[in-house]
C-alpha positions in Angstrom: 17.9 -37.5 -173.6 18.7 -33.8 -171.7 17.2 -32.7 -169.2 18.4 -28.9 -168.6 18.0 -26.9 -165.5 19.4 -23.2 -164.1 20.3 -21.6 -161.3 22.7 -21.2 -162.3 21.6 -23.6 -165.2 21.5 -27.7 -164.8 21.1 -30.1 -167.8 20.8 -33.8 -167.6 21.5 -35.7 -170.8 20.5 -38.9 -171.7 21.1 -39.3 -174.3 26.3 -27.2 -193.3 27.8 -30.4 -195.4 27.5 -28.3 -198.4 30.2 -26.0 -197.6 31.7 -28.9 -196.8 31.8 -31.6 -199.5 34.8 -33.4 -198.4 33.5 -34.2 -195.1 30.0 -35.1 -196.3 31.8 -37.5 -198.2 33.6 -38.8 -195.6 30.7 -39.3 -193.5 28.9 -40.5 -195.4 31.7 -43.6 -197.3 32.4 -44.4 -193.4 28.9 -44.9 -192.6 28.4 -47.4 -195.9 31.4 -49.3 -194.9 30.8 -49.5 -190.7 27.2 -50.2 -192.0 27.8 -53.2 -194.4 30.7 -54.2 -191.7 27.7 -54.5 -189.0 25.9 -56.5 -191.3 28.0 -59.2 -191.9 28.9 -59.4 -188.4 25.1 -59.9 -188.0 24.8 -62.6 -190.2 27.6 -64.3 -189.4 26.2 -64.2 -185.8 29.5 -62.7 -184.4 28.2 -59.2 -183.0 24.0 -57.6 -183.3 24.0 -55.1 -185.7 22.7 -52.3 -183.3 25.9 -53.4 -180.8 28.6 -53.4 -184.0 27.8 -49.8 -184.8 27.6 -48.4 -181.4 31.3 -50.8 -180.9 32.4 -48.3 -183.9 31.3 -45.4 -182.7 32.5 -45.9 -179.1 36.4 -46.3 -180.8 35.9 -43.7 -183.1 35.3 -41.3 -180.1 38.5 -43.1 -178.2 40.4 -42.2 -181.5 39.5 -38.8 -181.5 40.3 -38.3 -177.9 43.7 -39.7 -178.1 44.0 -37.7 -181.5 43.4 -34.4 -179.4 45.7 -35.2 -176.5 44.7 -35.5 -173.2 45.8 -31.6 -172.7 42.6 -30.9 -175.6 40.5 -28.4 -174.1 37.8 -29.2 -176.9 34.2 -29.4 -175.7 35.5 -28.9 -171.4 34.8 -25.3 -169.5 37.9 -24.8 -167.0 36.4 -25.3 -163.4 33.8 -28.0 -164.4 33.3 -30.3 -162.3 32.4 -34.3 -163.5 31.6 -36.9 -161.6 30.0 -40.4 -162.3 27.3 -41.4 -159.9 23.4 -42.7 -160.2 20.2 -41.6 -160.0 17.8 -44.6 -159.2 20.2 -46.8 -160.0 20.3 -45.4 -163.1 24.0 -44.5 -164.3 24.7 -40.6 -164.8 28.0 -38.4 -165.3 27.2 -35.2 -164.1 29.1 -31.5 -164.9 28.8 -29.4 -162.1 29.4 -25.4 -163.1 32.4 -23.3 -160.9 31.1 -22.5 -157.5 29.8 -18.8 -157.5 28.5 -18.2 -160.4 25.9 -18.9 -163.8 26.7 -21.9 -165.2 25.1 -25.1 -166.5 25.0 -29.0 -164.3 24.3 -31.3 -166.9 24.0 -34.8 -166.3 24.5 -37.2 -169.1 21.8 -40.0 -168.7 23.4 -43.5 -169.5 20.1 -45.6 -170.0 20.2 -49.3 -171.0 20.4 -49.3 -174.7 19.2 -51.9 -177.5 19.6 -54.9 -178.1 20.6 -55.6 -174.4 16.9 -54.4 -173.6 13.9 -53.4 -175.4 11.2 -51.0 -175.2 10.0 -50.4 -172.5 12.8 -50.1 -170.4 15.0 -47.3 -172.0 11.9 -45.1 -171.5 11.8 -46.7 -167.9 15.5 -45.4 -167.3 14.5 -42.2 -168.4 11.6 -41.6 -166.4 13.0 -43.0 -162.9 16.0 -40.9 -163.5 13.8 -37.4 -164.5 11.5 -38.2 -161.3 14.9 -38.5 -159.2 16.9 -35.4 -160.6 12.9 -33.6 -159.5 13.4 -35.2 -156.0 13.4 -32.7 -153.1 16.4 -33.7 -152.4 18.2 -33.9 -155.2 17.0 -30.1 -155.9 18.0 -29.0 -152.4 21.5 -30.5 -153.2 22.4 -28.8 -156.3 20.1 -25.8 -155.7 17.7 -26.3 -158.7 14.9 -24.3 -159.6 12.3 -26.9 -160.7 10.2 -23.9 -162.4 13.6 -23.8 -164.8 14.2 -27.2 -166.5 14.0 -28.7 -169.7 14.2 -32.3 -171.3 15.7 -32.5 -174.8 17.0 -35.4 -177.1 18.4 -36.1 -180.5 17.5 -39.2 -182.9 15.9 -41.9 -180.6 16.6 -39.5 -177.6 14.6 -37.0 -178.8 11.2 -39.2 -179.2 12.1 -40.7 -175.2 12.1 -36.7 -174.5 8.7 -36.3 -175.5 7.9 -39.0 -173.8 9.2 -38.6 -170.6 7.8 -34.9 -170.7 4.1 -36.3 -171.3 5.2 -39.0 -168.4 6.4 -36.3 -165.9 2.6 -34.1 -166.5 1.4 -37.3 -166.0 3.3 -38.7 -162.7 20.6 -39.0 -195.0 22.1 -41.0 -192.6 19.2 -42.6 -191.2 17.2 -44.3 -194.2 13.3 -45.5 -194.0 14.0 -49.4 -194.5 16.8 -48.7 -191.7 14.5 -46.8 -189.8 12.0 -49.3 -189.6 14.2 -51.8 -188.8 15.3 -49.5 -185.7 12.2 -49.3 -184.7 11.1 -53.1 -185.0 14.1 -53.9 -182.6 13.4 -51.7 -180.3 9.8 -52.8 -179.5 11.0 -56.7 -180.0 9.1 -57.2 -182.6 10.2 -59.8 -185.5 11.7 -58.3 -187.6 10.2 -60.4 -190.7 7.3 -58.1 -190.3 9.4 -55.5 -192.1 8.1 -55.4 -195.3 4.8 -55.2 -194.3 5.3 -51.6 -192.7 7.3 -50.6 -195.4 3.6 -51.4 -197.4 1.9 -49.4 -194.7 0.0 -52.3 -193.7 0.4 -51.0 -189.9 -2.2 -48.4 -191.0 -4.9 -50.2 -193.2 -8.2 -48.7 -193.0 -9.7 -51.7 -191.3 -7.6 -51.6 -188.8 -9.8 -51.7 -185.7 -7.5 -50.3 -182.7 -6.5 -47.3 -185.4 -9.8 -45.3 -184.9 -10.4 -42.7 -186.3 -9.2 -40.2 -183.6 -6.0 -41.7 -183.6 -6.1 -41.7 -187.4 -6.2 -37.7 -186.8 -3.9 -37.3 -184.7 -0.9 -38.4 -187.5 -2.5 -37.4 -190.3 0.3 -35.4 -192.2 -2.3 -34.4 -194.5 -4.1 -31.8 -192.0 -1.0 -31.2 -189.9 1.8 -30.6 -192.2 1.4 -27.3 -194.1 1.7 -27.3 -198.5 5.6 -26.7 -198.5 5.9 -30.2 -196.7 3.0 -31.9 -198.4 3.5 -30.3 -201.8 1.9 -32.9 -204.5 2.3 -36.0 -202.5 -0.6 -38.4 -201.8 -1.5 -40.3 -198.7 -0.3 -44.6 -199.1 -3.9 -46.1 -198.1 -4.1 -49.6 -197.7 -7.8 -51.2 -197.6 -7.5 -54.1 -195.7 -4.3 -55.4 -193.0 -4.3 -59.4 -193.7 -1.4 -60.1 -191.1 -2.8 -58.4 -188.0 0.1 -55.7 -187.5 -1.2 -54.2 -184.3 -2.6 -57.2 -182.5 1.4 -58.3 -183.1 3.1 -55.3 -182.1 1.1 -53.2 -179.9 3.9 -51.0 -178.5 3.0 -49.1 -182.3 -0.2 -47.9 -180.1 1.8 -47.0 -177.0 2.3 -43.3 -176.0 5.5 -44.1 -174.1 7.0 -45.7 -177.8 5.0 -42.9 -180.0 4.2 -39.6 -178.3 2.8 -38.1 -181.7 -0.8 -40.3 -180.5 -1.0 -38.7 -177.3 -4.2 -36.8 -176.7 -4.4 -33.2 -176.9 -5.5 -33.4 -172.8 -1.6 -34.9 -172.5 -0.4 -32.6 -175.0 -1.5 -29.7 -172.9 -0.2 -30.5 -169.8 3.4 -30.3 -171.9 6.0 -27.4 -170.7 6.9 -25.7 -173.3 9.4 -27.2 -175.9 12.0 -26.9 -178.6 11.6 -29.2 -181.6 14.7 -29.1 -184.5 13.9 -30.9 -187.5 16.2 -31.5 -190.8 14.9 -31.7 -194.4 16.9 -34.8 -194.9 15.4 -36.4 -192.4 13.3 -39.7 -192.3 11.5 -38.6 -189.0 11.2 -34.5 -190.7 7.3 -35.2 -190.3 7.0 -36.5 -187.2 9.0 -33.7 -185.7 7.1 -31.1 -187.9 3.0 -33.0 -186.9 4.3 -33.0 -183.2 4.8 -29.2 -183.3 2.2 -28.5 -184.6 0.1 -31.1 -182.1 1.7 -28.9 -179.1 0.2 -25.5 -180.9 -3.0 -26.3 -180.9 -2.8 -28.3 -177.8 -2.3 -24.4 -176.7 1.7 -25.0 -175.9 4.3 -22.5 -176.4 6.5 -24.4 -179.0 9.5 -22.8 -180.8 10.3 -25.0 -183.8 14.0 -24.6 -185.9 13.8 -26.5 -189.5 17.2 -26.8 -191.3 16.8 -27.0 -195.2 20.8 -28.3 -195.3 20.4 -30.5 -192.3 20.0 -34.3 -192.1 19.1 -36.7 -188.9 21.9 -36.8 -186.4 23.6 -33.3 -187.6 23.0 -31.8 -184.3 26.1 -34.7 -183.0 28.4 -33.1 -185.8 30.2 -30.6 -184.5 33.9 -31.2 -183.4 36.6 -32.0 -185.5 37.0 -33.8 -187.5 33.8 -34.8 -188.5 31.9 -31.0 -188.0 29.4 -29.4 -189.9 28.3 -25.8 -190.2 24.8 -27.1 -189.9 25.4 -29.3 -186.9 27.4 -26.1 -185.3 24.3 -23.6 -186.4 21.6 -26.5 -184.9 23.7 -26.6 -181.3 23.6 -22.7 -181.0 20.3 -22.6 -182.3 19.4 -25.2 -179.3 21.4 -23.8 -176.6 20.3 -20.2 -177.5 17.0 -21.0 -176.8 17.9 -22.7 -173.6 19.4 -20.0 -172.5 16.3 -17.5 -173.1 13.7 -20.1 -171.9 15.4 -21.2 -168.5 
């Protein structure tokens, strides 16, 4: 999760691969292997699947590092200060701009992750460390214009974003069985319940807490205009025989699915930036929440990539870039720059 700011400009984070065959490929052979590798970790009971890949990942970004020399000036603006401290108790690395002049704070938001915890507490982490970086204090500190921030995420960041922005008015890579299982996790739910949401189950019609005005406010069919829908037609499933809801009710939670929020929340929303990708499992979602923001009467800007797929937006330094991933960040940061 990001939350940007200016004042100068403050951000607090959180959390074209056909031009470029070779490194599609790449991509997308390492994440098979580091995937099947996780798996059989799992099994064997050596290391969680969710841990194993974020192990990878974390060593991966140690290799690069060490690959660039510590003299790399990739990614780092000279006179940028960081600094590791917390907010709430909450860990945070924070990038201070030179004295004197325009320049961006970010803070890089290091909430608990899965499997360690579940939902709620990454959401938790988020919002007690938003409320603190709002603090009087904190604002005085760093001179922060509280009229002039924004919260942003990508992947599982980006649905704690909206989130914590309802919260604060209120106080190719990623595949669909994969997805699910994500999800699953992250709410501790058993997992064995799986297949039954891959069935659509989670949404019969008899489902009781799904009323009808939730039922609306997800409905892909109303929300999504003909280019997304084209000739598809809605999965309806009569009856739920294994009582989906009554076992996982964090599916019914705001915090864990902003997309059921009211438009009365919804309108209370500053106003946002949603990226989505065409390959994308979560394209919808982004697309229906857009839209939800509109009519809720929010001034939403909304970038759709026809070449980009979930995560591209984290593609964009050697070796592993993408045109799309580059295109995505300036498209993002342009519109931070004219919004803040």
């Amino acid at each position: 999760m990001l939350i940007t700011s200016k004042r100068n400009q403050y951000a607090l984070g959180t959390a074209g691969f056909l031009q470029k065959p070779c490194n599609f490929e790449t991509v997308a052979i390492s994440v098979m292997v580091q995937s099947c590798k996780a798996t059989l970790k799992h099994q064997l009971g050596l290391d969680h699947y969710i841990a194993s890949v974020r192990h990878t990942l974390e060593g991966y970004d140690s290799t690069v590092t060490a690959l660039q020399g510590s003299e790399s000036t990739v990614g780092v603006v000279p006179g940028v200060k960081v600094s590791d401290i917390t907010f709430a108790r909450i860990p945070v690395r924070v990038y201070e701009p030179p004295a004197g002049g325009e320049g961006h704070l970010r803070r890089g938001l290091m909430y608990r992750l899965f499997p360690d915890v579940h939902f709620p507490e990454p959401f938790l982490d988020c919002v007690a460390a938003a409320k603190h970086f709002l603090s009087a204090e904190v604002l005085a500190k760093y001179a922060i214009d509280p009229e002039r921030v924004a919260v942003s995420g990508d992947s599982a960041g980006g649905n704690l974003a909206a989130a914590v922005a309802q919260e604060n008015h209120n106080m190719a890579i990623l595949s669909r069985q994969v997805m699910v299982q994500f999800w699953l996790q992250y709410l501790g739910a058993d997992i064995s319940v799986e297949p039954q949401l891959i069935a659509n189950n989670h949404s019969a019609m008899q489902q009781l807490a799904l009323t009808s005005e939730l039922r609306s406010r997800l409905d892909w069919t109303t929300l999504l205009t003909q280019k997304f829908k084209k000739s598809y037609t809605p999965v309806v499933v009569e009856r739920d025989s294994h009582g989906l809801l009554k076992k996982v009710p964090g599916f019914l939670d705001v915090r864990s699915s902003p997309l059921l929020a009211g438009p009365e929340v919804l309108a209370k929303c500053p106003r946002a930036y949603i990226l989505t990708c065409e390959y994308d499992v979560l394209r919808d979602d982004g697309l229906m929440y857009a839209r939800r923001l509109q009519d809720a009467g929010v001034s939403v800007a909304s970038d759709y990539y026809e070449d980009g797929f979930h995560g591209c937006l984290s593609f964009t330094s050697w070796p592993m870039d993408f045109d799309v991933g580059n295109r995505a960040l300036r498209g993002f940061v342009n519109w931070l720059q004219n919004n803040l």
